[in-house]
C-alpha positions in Angstrom: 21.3 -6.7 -16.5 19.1 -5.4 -13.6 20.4 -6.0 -10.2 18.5 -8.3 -7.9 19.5 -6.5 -4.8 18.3 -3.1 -6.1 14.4 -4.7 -6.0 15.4 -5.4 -2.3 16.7 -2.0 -1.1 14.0 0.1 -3.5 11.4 -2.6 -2.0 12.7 -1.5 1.7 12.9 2.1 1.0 9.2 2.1 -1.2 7.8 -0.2 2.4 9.2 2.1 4.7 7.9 5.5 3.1 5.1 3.8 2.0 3.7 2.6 6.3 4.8 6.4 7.1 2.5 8.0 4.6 0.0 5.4 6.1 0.2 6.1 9.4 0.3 10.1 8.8 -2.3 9.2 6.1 -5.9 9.7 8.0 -4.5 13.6 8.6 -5.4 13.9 4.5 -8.8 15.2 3.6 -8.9 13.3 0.2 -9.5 9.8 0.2 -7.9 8.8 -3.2 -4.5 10.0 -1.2 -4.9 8.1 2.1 -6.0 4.6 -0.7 -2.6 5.6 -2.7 -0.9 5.8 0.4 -1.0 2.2 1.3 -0.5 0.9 -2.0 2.8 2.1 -2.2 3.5 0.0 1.2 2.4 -3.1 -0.8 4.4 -2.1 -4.1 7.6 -2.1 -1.8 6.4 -5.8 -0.1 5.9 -7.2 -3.7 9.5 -6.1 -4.7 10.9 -7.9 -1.8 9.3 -10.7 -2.5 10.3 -10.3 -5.9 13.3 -11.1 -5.3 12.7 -14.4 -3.8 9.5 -15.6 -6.0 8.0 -14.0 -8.7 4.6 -15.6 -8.3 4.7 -15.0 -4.7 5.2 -11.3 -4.9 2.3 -11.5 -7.8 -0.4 -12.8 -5.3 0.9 -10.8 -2.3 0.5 -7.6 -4.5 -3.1 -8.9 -5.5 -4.3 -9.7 -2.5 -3.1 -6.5 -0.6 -4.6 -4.4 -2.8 -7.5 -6.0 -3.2 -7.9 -6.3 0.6 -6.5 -2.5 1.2 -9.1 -1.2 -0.7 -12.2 -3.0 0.6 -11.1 -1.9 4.1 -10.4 1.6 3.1 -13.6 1.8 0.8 -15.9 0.7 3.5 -14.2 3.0 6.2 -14.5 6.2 4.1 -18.4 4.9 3.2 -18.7 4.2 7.4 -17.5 8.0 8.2 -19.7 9.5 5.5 -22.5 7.6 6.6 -21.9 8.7 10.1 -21.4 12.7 8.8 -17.9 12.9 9.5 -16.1 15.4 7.3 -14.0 13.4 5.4 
């Protein structure tokens, strides 16, 4: 039987990694990297909250993504607009 408290600590350790690859993220070139980068910070929130609610950890997953990838999206389309190397 899988362990509950392993989808805590690998949710902890997958958040954690995940808001430092963010953070160091806009010194990558490629913007697939910098979009993957946060989406392993919101992989790591939904398996803390898996532990506490399935459904909530399903709609926290959705809606970061979702909402990541607008922001990110529209940023990369702002710089390139702008004629920023990106």
């Amino acid at each position: 039987m899988i362990d509950v408290n392993l989808f805590f600590y690998v949710g902890i350790f997958l958040a954690i990694v995940g808001s430092l690859a963010t953070a160091w993220g806009p010194g990558v070139k490629d913007p697939i990297i910098r979009t993957f980068n946060t989406e392993v910070a919101s992989i790591g929130v939904c398996l803390i909250l898996l532990t506490y609610n399935h459904v909530l950890a399903l709609l926290t997953l959705l809606a970061t993504t979702v909402v990541i990838t607008f922001v990110l999206f529209r940023a990369i389309i702002r710089l390139e607009e702008m004629g920023a190397d990106v």
